[in-house]
C-alpha positions in Angstrom: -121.6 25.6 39.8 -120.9 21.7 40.9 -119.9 19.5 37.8 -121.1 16.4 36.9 -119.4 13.0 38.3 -116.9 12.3 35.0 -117.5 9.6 32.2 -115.2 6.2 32.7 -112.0 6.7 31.2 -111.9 3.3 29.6 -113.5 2.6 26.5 -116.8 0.8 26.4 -115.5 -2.6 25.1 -113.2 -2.7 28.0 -116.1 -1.7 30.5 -118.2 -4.5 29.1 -115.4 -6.8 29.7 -115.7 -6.2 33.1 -119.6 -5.9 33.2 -119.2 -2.3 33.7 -121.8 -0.6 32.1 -120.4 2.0 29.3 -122.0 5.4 30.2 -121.9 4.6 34.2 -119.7 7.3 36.2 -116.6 6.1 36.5 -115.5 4.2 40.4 -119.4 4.5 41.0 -120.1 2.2 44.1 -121.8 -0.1 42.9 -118.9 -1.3 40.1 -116.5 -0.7 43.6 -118.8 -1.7 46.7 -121.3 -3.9 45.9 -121.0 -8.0 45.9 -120.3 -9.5 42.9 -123.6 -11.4 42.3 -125.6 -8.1 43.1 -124.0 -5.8 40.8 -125.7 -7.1 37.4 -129.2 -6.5 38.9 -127.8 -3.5 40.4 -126.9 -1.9 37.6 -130.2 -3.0 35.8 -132.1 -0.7 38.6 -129.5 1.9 37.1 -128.2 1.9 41.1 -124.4 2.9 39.0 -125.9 6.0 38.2 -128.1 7.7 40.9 -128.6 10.6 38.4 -132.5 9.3 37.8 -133.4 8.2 41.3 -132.6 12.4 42.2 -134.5 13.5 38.6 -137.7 11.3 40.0 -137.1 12.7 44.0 -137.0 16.5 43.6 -140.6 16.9 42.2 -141.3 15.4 45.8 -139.2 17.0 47.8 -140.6 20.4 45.7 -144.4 19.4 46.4 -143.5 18.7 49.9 -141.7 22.1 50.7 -144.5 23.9 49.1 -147.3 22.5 50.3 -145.3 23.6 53.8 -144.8 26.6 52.6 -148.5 27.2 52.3 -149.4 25.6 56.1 -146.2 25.3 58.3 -144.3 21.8 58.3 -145.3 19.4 60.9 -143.6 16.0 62.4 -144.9 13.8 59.7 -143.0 15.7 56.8 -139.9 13.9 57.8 -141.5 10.2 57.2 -142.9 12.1 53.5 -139.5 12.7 53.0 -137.2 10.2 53.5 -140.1 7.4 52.2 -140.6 9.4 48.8 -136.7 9.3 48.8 -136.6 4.9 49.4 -140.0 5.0 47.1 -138.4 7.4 44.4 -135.0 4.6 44.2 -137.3 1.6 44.3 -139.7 2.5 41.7 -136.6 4.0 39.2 -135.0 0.9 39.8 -138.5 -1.3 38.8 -139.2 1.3 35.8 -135.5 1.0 34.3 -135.8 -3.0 34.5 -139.2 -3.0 32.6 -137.6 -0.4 30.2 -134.8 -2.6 29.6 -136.7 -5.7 29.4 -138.8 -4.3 26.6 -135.8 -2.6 24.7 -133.1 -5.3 25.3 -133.5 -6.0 21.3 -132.7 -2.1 21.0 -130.2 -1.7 23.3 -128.2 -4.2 21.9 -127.9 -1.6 18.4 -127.1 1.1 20.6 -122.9 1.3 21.2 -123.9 3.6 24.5 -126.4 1.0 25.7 -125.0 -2.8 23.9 -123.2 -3.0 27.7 -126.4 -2.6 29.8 -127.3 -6.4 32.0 -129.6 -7.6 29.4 -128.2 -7.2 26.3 -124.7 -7.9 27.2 -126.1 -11.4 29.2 -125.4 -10.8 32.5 -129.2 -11.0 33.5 -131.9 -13.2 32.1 -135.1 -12.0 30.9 -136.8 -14.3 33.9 -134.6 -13.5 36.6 -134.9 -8.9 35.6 -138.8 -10.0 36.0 -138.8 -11.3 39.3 -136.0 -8.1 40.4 -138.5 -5.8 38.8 -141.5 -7.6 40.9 -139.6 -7.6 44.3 -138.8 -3.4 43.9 -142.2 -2.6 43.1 -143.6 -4.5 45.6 -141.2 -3.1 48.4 -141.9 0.6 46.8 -145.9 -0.7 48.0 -144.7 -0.9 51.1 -144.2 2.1 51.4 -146.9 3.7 49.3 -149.6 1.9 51.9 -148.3 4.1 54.9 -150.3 7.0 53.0 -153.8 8.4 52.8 -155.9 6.7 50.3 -155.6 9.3 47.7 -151.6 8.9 47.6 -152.1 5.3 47.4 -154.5 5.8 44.3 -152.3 8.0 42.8 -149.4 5.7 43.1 -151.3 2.9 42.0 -152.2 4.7 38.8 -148.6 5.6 38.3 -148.3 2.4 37.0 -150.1 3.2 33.6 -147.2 5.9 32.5 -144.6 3.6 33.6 -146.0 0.4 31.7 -147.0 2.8 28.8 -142.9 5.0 28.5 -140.7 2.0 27.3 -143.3 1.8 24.2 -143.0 5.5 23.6 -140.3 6.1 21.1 -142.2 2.9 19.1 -144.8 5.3 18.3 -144.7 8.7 18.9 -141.6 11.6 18.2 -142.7 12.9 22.1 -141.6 9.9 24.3 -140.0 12.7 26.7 -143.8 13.7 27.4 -144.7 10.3 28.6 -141.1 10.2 30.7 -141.9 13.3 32.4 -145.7 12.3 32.9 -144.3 9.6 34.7 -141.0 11.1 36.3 -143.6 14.0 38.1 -146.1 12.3 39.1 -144.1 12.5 42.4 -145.2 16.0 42.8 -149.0 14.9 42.8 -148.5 12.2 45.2 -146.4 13.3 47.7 -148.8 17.0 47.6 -151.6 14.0 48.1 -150.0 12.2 50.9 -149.2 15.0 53.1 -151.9 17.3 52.6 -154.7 15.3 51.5 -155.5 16.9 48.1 -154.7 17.8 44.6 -154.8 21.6 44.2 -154.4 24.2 41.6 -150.4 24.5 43.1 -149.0 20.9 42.9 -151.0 20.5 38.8 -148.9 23.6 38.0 -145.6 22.1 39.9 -146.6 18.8 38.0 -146.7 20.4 34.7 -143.6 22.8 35.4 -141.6 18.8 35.9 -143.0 17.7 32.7 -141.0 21.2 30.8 -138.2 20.5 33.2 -138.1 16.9 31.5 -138.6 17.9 28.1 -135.9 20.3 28.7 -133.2 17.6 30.2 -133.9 14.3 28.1 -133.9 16.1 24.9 -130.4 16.7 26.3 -129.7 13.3 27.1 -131.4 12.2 23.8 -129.1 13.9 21.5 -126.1 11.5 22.8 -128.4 8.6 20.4 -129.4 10.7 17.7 -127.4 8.8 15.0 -128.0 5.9 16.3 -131.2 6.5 17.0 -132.4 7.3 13.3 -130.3 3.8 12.2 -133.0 1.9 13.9 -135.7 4.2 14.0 -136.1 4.6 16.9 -138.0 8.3 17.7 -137.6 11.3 20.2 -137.5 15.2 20.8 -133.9 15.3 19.6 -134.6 13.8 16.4 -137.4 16.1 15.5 -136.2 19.0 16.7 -132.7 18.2 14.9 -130.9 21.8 14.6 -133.5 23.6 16.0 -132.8 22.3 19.4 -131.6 24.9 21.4 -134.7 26.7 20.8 -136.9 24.5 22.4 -134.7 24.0 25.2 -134.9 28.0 25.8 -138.6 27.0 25.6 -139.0 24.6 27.9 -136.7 26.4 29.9 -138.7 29.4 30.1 -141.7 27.0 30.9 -140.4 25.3 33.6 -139.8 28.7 35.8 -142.7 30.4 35.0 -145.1 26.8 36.0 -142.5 26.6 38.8 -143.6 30.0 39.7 -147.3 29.7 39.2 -146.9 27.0 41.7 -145.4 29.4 44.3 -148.0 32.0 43.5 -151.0 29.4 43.9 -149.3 27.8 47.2 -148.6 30.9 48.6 -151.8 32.6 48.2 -153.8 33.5 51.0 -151.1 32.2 53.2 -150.0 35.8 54.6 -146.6 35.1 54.5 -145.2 38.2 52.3 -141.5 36.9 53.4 -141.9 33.2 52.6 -143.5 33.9 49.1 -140.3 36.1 47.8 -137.7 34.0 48.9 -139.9 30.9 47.1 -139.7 33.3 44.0 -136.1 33.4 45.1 -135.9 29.8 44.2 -136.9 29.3 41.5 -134.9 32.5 40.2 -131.9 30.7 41.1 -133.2 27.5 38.9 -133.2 29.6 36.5 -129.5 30.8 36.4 -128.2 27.6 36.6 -130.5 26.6 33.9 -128.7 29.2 32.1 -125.4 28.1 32.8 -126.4 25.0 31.6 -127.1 26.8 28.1 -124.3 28.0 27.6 -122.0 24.9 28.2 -123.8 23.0 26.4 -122.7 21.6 23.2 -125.2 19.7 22.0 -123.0 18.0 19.1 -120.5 16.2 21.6 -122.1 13.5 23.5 -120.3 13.9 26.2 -121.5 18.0 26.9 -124.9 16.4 27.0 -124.4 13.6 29.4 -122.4 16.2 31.8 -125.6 18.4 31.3 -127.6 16.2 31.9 -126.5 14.9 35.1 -126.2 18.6 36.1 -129.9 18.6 36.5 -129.6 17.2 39.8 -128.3 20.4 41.0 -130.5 22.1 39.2 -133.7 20.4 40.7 -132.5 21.2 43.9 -131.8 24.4 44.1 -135.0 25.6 44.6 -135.7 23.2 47.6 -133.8 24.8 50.6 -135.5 28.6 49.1 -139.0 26.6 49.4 -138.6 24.9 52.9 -136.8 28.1 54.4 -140.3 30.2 52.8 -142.3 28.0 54.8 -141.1 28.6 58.3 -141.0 32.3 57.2 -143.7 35.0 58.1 
């Protein structure tokens, strides 16, 4: 199994001293590459750690290969692809400045987050408004070289990501409104290509929101102490030591919506081949899923952020199985 870029070897005071950002992968490029004035708003799109950008992608790149799977890819799939790629890092990069504009006051309680642009003062409230503006409205860009239902759909992709920051405020499930949000992708880019909404890409949509459930109670349980300080809420702190079972849970969710999705996509398509090595895929999900249980240690913050990040692998494991099923007879 690939492991998980490594945590910075300095200690977070000394990252903030250079404007680093405390939990970013050590060396990333943007810390290395990227001009000097950049890098703050850079790092308040979260562009130091690319882990999100992939987590929002695959349930694209998933819709996309299935809905192939079910009719035989054509010239336009390419485009789907590489836009829902640019669209998935734009609109990542516009949620994570809203989210930190509205939890700026929070982060600054939070040792893993005090370092992040905003609370540490390397970016003004104003100036993350207008960064947050210009990404979404290049992400439109984009969204307005699709059909009119993808363009809908994107549009009202803008409730859940308003609606997520406010989450934890008020409710112990704020990984629900992440992964209503971090899915949607499988909706729209189903939408764009094919025109529709069907019974497959609501099932691949709800098999995401487990998957999410399943990952950012991971990545949760590196606040939980810090987390009940300020009162802040989430799926880590109410499931406390009983966590492991509902990550088996969602777990066992995500493969068997992932493979209701197969089922429903494949159906009817009279291609015996392509359906078992789809089934394939999302059989291999599920071992590295399992590996991911047992490395996990859910008390040491570190196992969780290397987890984590591991879902990237995860996510798209089942991708080359789906797009080889559709060329398949």
């Amino acid at each position: 199994m690939s492991q998980a870029p490594e945590m910075p070897e300095a200690a977070p005071e000394a990252n903030v001293a250079k404007g680093q950002v405390a939990d970013a992968p050590k060396a990333n490029w943007v810390d290395v590459y990227a001009p000097g004035a950049a890098r703050p708003y850079l790092r308040l799109s979260r562009a130091d750690r690319p882990i999100g950008t992939w987590l929002l992608f695959v349930p694209c790149l998933w819709a996309l290969a299935l809905a192939g799977g079910a009719s035989g890819f054509r010239g336009w799939d390419l485009w789907l692809a590489v836009s829902t790629g640019v669209g998935a890092f734009l609109m990542r990069g516009a949620g994570c400045t809203w989210n930190d504009i509205t939890d700026r006051d929070i982060d600054a309680q939070v040792a893993r987050t005090r370092s992040r642009p905003l609370p540490s003062g390397q970016v003004t409230v104003t100036a993350a408004l207008i960064w947050m503006v210009a990404q979404a409205l290049l992400a439109a860009v984009i969204l307005f070289t699709y059909n009119w239902l993808a363009v809908g759909l994107g549009v009202a992709s803008l409730a859940l990501v308003a609606i997520y920051p406010f989450a934890k405020r008020f409710t112990w499930w704020p990984q629900v409104f992440l992964g209503l949000a971090f899915n949607w992708g499988a909706l729209l880019a189903w939408a764009a290509r094919a025109g529709e909404v069907p019974p497959a890409a609501v099932a691949l949509y709800l098999a995401g929101i487990a998957w999410t459930l399943y990952y950012d109670t991971i990545y949760a349980h590196q606040d939980r102490e810090d987390d009940a300080l300020i009162g802040v809420k989430s799926t880590a702190r109410l499931f406390g030591d009983h966590s492991r079972s509902w990550l088996w849970a969602f777990f066992a969710a995500t493969l068997l919506l992932l493979a209701a999705a197969v089922v429903l996509a494949h159906a009817g398509a009279g291609r015996p081949l392509g359906f078992i090595v789809a089934l394939a895929g999302v059989w291999a999900m599920g071992l590295h899923l399992g590996w991911q249980m047992r490395q996990l240690d859910l008390a040491d913050p570190d196992s969780c952020l290397r987890i984590f990040r591991a879902n990237r692998d995860a996510g798209l494991i089942p991708v080359p199985f789906l797009a080889v099923a559709a060329w398949l007879g």
